[in-house]
Biopython code that builds the backbone (N, CA, C, O; Angstrom):
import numpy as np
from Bio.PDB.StructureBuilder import StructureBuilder

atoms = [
    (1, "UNK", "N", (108.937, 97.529, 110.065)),
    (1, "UNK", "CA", (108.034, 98.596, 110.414)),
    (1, "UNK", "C", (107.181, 98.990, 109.203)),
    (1, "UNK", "O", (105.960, 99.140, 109.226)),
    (2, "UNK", "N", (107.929, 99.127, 108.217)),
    (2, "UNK", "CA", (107.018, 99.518, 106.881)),
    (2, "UNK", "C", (105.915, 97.998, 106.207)),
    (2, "UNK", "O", (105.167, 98.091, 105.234)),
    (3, "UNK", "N", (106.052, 97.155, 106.763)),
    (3, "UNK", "CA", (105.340, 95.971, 106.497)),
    (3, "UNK", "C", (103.983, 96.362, 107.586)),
    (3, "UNK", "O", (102.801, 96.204, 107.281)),
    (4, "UNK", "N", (104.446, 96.858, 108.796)),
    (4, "UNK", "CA", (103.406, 96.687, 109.715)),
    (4, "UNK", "C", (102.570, 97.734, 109.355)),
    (4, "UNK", "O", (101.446, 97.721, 109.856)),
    (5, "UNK", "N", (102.903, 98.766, 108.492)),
    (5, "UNK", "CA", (102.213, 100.097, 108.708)),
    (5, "UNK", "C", (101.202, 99.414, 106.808)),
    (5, "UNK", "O", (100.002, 99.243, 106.594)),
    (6, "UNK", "N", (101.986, 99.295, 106.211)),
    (6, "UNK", "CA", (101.072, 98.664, 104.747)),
    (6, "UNK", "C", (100.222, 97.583, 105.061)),
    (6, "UNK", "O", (99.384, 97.237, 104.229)),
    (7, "UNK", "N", (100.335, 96.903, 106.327)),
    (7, "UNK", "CA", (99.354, 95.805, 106.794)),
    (7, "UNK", "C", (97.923, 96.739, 107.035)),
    (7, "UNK", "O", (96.789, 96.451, 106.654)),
    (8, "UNK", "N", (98.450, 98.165, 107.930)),
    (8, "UNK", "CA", (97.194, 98.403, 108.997)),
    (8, "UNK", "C", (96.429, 98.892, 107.905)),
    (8, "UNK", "O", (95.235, 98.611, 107.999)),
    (9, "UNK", "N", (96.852, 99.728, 106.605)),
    (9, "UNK", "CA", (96.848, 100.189, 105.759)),
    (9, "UNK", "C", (95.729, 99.059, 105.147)),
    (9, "UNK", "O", (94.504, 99.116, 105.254)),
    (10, "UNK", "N", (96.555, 98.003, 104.466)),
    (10, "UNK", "CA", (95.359, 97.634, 103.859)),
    (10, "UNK", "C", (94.417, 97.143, 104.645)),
    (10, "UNK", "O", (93.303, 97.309, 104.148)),
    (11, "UNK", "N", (94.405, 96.522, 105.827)),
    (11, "UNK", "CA", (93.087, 96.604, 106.468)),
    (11, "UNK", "C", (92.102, 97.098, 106.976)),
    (11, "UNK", "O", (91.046, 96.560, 107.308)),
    (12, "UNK", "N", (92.532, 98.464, 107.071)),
    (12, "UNK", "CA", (91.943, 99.924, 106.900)),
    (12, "UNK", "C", (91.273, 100.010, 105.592)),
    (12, "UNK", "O", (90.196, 100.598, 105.689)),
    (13, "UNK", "N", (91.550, 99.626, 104.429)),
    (13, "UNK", "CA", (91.045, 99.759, 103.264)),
    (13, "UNK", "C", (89.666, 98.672, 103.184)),
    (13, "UNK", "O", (88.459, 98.900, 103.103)),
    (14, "UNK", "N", (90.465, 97.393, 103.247)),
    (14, "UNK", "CA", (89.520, 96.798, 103.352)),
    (14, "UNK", "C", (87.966, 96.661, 103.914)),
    (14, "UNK", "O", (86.954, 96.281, 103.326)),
    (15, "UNK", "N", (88.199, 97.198, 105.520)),
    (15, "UNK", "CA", (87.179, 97.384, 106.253)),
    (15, "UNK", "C", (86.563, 98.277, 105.736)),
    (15, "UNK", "O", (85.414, 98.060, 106.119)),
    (16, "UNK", "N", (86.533, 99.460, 104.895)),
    (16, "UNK", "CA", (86.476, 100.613, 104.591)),
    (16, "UNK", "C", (85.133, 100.020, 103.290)),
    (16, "UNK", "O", (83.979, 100.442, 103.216)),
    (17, "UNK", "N", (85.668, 99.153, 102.573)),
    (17, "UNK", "CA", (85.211, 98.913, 101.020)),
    (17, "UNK", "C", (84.162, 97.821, 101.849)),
    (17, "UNK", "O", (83.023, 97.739, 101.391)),
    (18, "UNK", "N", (84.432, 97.159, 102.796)),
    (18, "UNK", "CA", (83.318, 96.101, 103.021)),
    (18, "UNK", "C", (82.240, 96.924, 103.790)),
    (18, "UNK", "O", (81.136, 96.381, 103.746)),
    (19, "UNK", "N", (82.278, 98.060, 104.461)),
    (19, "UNK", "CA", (80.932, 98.891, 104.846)),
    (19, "UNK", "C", (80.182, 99.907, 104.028)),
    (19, "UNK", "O", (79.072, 100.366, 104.299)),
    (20, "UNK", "N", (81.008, 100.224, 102.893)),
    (20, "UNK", "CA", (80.155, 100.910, 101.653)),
    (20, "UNK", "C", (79.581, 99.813, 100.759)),
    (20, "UNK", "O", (78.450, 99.917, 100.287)),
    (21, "UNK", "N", (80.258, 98.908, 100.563)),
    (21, "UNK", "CA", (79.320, 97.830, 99.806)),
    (21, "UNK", "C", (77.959, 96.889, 100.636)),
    (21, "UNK", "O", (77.016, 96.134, 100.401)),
    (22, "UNK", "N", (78.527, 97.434, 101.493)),
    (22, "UNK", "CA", (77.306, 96.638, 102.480)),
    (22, "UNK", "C", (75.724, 98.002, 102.588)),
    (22, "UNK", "O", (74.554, 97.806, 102.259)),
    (23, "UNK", "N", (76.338, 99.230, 103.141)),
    (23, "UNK", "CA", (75.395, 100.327, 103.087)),
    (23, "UNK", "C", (74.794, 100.312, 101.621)),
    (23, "UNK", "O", (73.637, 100.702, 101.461)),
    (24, "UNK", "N", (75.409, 99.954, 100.749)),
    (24, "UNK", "CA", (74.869, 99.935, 98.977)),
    (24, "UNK", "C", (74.160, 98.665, 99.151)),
    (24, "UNK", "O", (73.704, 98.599, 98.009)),
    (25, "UNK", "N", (73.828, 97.855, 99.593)),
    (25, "UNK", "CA", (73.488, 96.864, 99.021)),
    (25, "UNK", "C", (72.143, 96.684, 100.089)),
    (25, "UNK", "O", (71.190, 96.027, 99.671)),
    (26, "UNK", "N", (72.073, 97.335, 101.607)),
    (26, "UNK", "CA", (70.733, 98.065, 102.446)),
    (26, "UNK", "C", (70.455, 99.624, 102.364)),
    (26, "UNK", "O", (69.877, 100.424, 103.100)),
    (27, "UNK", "N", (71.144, 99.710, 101.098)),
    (27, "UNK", "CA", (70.267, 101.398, 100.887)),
    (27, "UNK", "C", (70.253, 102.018, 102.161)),
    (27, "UNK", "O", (69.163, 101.947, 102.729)),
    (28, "UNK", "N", (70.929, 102.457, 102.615)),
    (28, "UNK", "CA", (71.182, 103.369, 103.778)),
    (28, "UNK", "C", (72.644, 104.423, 103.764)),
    (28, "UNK", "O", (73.352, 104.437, 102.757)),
    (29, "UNK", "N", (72.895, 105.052, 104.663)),
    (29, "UNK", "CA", (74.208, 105.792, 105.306)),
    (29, "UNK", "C", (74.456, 105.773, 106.519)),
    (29, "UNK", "O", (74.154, 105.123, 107.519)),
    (30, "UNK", "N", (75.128, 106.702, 106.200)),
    (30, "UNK", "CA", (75.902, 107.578, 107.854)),
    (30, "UNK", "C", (75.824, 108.988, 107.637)),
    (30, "UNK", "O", (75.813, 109.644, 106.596)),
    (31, "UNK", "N", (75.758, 109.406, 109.169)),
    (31, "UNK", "CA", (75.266, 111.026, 109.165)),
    (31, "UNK", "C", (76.975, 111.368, 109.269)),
    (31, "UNK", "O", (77.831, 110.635, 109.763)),
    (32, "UNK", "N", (77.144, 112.566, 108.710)),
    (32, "UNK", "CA", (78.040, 113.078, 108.321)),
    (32, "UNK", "C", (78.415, 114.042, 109.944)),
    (32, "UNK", "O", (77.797, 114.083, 111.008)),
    (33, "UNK", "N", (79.737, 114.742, 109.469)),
    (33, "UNK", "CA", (79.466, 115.738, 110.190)),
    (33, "UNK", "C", (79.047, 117.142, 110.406)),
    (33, "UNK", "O", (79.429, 118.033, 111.164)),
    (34, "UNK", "N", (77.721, 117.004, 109.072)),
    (34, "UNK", "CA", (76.694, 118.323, 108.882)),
    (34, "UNK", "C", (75.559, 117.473, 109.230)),
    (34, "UNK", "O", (74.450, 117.784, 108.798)),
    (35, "UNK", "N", (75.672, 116.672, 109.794)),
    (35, "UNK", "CA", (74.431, 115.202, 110.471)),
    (35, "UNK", "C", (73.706, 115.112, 108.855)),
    (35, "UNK", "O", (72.483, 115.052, 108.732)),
    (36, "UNK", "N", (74.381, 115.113, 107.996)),
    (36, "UNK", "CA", (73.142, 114.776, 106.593)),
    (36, "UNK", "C", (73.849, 113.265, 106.377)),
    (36, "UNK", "O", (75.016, 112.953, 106.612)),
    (37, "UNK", "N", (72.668, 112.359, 105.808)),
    (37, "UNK", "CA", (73.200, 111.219, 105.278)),
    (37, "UNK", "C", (73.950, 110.984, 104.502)),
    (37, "UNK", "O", (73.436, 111.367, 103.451)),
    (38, "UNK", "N", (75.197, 110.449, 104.231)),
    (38, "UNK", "CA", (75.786, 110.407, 102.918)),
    (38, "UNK", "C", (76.316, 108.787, 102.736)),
    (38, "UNK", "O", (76.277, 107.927, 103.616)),
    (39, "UNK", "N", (76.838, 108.621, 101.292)),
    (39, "UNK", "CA", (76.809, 106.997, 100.965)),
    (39, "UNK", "C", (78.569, 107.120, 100.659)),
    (39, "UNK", "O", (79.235, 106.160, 100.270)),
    (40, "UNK", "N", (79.022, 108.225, 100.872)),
    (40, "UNK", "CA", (80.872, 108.174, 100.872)),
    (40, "UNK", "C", (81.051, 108.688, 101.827)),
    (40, "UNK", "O", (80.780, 109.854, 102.114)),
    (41, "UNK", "N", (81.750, 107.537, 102.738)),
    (41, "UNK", "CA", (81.758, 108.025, 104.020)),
    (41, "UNK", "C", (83.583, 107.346, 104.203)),
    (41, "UNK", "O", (84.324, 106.652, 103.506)),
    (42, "UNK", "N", (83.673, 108.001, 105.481)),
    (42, "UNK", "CA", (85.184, 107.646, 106.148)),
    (42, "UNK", "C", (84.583, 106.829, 107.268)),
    (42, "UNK", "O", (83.502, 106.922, 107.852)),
    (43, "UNK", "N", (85.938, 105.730, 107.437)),
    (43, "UNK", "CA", (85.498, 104.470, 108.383)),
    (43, "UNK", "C", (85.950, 105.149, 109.592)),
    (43, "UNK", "O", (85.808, 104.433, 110.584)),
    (44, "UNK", "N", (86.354, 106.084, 109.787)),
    (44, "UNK", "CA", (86.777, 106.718, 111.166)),
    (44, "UNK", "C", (85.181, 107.430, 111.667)),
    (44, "UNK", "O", (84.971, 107.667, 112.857)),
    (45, "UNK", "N", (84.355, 107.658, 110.818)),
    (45, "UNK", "CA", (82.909, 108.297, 111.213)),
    (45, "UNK", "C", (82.834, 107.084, 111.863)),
    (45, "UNK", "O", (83.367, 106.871, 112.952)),
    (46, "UNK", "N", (82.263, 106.370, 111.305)),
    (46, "UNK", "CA", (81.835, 105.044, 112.001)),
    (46, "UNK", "C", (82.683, 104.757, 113.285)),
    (46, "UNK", "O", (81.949, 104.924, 114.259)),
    (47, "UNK", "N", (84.013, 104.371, 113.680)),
    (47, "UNK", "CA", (84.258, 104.211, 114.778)),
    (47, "UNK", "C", (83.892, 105.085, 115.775)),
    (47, "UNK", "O", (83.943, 104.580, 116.897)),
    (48, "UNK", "N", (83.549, 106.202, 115.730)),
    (48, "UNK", "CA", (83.021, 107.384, 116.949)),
    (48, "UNK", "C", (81.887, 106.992, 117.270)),
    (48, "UNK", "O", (81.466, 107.419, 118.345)),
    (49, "UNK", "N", (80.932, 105.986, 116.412)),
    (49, "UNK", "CA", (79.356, 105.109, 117.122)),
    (49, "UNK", "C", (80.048, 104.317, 118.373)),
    (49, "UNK", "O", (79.188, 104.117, 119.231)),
    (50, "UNK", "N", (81.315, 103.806, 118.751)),
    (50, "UNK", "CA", (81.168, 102.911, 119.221)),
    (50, "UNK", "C", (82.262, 103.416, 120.845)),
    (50, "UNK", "O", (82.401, 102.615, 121.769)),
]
sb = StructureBuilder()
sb.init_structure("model")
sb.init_model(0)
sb.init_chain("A")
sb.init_seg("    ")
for serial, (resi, resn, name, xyz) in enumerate(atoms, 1):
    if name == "N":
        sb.init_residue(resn, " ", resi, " ")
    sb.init_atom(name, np.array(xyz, "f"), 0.0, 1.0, " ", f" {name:<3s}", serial, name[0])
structure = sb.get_structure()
């Protein structure tokens, strides 16, 4: 169980570091939840687009 939970963990991380380096690298964001753009964001914002 503790293997499965450090798995989701780091792939949570991962996904996390590959959409800020990607928003850095097209100069853009995500609207927050004061709707302002920001470039440190949580990957859970992003799943509520979808």
């Amino acid at each position: 169980m503790l293997f499965l939970m450090s798995l989701c963990v780091f792939v949570y991380n991962l996904g996390q570091r590959q959409l800020k380096n990607t928003l850095q690298i097209i100069k853009t964001g995500i609207k927050n939840k004061l709707v302002k753009l920001t470039m440190t964001l949580i990957l859970i914002w992003v799943f509520k687009y979808f």
